[in-house]
C-alpha positions as CSV (number, residue, x, y, z in Angstrom):
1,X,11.5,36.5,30.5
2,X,15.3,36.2,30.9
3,X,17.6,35.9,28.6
4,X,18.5,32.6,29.4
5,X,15.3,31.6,29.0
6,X,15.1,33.2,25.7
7,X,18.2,32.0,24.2
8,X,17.0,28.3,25.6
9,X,13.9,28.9,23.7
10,X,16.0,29.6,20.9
11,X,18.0,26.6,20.5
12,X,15.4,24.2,21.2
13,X,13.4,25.7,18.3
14,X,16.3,25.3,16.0
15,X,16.9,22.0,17.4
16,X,13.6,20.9,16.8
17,X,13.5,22.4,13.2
18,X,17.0,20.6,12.4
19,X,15.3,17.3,14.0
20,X,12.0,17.3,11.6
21,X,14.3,18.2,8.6
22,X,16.2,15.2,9.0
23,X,13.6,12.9,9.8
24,X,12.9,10.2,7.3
25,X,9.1,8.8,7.7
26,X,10.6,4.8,6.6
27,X,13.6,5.1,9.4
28,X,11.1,6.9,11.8
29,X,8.4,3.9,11.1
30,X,11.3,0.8,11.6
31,X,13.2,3.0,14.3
32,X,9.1,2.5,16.2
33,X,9.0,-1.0,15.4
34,X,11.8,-2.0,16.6
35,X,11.5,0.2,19.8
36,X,7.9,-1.8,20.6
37,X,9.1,-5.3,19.9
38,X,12.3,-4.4,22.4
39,X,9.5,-2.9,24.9
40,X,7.3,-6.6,24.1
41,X,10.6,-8.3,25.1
42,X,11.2,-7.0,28.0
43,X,7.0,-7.0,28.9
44,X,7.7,-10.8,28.1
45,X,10.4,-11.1,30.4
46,X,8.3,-9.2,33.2
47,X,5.3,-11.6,32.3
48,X,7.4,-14.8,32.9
49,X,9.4,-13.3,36.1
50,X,5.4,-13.1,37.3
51,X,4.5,-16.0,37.1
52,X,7.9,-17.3,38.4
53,X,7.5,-15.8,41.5
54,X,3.5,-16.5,41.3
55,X,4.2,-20.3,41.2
56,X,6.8,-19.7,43.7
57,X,4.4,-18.6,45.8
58,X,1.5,-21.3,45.3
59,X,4.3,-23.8,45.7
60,X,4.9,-22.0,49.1
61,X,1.4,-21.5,50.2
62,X,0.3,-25.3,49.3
63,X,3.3,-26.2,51.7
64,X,2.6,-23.9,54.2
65,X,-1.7,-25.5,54.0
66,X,-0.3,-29.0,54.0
67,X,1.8,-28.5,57.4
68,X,-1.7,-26.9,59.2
69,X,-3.5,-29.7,57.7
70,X,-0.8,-32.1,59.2
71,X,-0.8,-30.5,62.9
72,X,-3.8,-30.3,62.5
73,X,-4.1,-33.8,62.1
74,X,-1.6,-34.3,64.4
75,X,-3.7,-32.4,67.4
76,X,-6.8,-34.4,66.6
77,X,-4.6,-37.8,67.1
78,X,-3.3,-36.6,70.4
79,X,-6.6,-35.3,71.9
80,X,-7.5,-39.1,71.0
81,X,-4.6,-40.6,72.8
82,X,-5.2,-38.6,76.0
83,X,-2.6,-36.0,76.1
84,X,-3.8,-32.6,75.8
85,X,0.0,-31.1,76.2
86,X,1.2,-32.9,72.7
87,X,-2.1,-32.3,71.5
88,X,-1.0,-27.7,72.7
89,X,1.9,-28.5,70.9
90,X,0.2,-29.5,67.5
91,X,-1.9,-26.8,67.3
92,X,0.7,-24.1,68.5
93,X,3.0,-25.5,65.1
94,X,-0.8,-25.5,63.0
95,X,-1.2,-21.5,64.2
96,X,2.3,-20.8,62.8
97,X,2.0,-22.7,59.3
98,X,-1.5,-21.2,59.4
99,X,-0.4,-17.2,59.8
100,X,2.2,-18.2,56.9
101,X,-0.1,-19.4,54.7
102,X,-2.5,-16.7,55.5
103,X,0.6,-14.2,54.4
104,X,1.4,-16.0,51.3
105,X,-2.3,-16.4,50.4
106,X,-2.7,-12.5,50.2
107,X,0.9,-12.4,48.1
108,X,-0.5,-15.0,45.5
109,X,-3.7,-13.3,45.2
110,X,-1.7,-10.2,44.3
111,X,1.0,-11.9,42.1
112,X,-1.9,-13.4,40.7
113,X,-3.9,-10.4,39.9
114,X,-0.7,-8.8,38.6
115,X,0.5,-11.5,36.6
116,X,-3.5,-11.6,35.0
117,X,-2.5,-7.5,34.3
118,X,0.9,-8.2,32.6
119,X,-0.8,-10.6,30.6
120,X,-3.3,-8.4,28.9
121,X,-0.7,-5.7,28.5
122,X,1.3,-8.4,26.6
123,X,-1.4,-9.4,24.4
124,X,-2.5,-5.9,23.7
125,X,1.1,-4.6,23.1
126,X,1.4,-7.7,20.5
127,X,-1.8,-6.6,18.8
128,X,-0.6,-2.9,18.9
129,X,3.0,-4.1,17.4
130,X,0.9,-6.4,14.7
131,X,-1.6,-2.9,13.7
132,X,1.7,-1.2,13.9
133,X,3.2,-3.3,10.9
134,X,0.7,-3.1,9.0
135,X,0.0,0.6,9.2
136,X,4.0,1.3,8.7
137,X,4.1,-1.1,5.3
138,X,1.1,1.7,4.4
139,X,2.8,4.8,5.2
140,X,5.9,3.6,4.2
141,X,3.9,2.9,0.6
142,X,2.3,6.2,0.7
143,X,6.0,7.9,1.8
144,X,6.9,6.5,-1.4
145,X,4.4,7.6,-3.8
146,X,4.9,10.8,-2.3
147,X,8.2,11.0,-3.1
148,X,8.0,9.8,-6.8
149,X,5.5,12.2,-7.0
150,X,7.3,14.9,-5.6
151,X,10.3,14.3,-8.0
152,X,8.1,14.0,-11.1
153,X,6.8,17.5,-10.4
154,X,10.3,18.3,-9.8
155,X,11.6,17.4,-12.8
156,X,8.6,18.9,-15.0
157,X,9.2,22.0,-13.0
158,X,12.8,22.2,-13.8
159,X,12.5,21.2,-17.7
160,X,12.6,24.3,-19.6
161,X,9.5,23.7,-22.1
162,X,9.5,27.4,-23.4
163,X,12.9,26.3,-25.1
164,X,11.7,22.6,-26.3
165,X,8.3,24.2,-27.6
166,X,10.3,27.1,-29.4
167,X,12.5,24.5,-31.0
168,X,9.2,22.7,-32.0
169,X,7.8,25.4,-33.2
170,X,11.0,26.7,-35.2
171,X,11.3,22.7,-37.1
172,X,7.6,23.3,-38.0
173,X,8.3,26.6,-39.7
174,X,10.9,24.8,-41.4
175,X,8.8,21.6,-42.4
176,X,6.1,24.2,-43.9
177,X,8.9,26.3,-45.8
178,X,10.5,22.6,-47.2
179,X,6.8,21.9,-48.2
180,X,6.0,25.1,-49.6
181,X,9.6,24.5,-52.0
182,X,8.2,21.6,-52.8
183,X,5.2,22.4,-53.8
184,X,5.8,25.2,-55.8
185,X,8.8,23.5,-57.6
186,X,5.9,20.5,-58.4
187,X,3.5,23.2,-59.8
188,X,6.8,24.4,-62.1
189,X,7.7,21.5,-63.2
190,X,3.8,20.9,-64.3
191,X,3.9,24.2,-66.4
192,X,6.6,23.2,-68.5
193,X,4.9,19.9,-68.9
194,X,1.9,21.8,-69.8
195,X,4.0,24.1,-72.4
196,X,5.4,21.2,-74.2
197,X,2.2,19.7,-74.5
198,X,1.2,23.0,-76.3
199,X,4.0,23.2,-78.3
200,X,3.3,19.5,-79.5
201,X,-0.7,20.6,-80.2
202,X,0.7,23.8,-81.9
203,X,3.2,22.2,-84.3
204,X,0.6,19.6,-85.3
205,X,-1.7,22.2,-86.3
206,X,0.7,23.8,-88.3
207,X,1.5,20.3,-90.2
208,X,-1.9,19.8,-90.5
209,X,-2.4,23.3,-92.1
210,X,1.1,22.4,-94.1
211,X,-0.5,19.3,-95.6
212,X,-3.8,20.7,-96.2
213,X,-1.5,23.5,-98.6
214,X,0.5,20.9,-99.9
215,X,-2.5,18.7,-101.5
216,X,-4.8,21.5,-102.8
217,X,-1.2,22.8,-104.4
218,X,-1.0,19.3,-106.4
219,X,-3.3,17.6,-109.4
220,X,-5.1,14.9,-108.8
221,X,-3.4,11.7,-110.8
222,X,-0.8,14.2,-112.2
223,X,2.2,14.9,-109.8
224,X,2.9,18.1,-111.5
225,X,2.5,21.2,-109.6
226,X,0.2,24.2,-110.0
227,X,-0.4,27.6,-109.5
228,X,-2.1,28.2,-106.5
229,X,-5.2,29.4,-106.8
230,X,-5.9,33.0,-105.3
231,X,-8.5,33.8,-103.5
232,X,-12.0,35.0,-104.0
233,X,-11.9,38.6,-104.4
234,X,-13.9,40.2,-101.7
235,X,-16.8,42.6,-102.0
236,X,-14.4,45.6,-101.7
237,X,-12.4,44.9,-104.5
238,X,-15.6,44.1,-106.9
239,X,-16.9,47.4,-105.8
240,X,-13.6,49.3,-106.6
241,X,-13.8,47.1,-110.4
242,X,-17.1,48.3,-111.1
243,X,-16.1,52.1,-110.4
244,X,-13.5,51.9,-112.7
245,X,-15.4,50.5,-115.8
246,X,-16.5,53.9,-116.8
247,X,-13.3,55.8,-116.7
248,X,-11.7,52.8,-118.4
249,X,-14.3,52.6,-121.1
250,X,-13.3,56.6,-121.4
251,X,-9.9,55.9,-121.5
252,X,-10.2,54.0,-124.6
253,X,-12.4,56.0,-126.7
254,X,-9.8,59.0,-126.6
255,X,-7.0,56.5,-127.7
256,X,-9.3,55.1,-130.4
257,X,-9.4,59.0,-131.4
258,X,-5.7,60.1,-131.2
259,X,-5.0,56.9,-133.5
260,X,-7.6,57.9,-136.2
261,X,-5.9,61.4,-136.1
């Protein structure tokens, strides 16, 4: 391989890569469309120059049968009247308009047969141009989607989520810390509640104890105070008491003795 070839080779690749880049499917699609219905128009054109030259044709050929079927005629009357030279005559003009009409039978045959051919390509290109619309309205619906689709992935691609679901995640840390605060301040504030409440149930008591002291310190019906009454002596203190008797009762005999003395 040369390297003419090579460097040909070459550019028509980068061509070709250039070209597919910057085709869009929707300009492709109308750029086709509009290339067909240009191609139907001229197909139209072609069909109606056909048949222009087709009737041109018949028109020429039903001339060209008349005239033979005139001298025709024409012989026949002379052959009747006896002269067999105008009678030639008749028939040599019949052979002429004959041979024409026998040429421009065979070019209406084919003018016919063609014009029959561009017919059916018309009709077909028509129906191809009519398939053609719909399937681009399709395409150009499903270039569409595509590309929405293509840009919604784009831009969920390009969002940085690891930042937005720190930040998220950093608020909720600070929601839990606030709630935490404010729980433990609502858990304070019930202590102290609590703690008065004792206080309260603690000072009654006392009162209560107070007043209890209070009556059992005054008469009944007199108003005046009295002593308070001591308590019960408890088993001890008997005990000790009844210990003591005997030295006591010792005690005073040697008095009683000293004083006699």
């Amino acid at each position: 391989m040369g390297l003419f070839d090579r460097v040909k080779r070459v550019v028509s690749a980068n061509l070709n890569d250039l070209v597919s880049k910057a085709e869009d499917p929707e300009k492709i699609l109308d750029q086709a469309i509009i290339e067909m219905q240009e191609d139907l128009v001229r197909l139209r054109q072609g069909v109606a120059q056909a048949i222009a030259a087709q009737k041109r044709t018949e028109k020429q050929y039903n001339d060209a049968d008349n005239e033979l079927n005139k001298w025709q005629r024409n012989a026949m009357l002379a052959l009747q009247k006896g002269d067999e030279n105008l009678a030639r005559q008749a028939l040599e003009r019949k052979k002429s308009f004959t041979d024409t009409a026998t040429s421009l039978k065979g070019s209406l045959d084919q003018q016919t047969t063609q014009v029959d051919s561009l017919k059916r390509s018309l009709m077909q290109l028509e129906s191809k141009i009519s398939e053609a619309k719909t399937k681009k309205d399709m395409l150009k619906a499903r270039v569409r989607a595509a590309k929405a689709q293509e840009a919604l992935e784009g831009m969920v691609t390009g969002m940085n989520t690891s930042g937005a679901t720190a930040a998220f995640e950093r608020m909720e840390e600070k929601v839990l810390m606030q709630e935490a605060r404010a729980g433990a301040a609502g858990e304070l504030a019930g202590a102290d509640l609590e703690s008065q409440f004792a206080k309260l149930e603690g000072s009654s008591a006392v009162d209560d104890e107070l007043n209890a002291l209070k009556a059992q310190m005054t008469l009944p019906g007199s108003g005046t105070a009295s002593q308070p009454q001591l308590p019960e002596q408890t088993d001890s203190s008997q005990a000790q008491k009844k210990n003591s008797e005997p030295v006591d009762s010792e005690l005073e005999s040697l008095r009683k003795e000293l004083d006699n003395m």
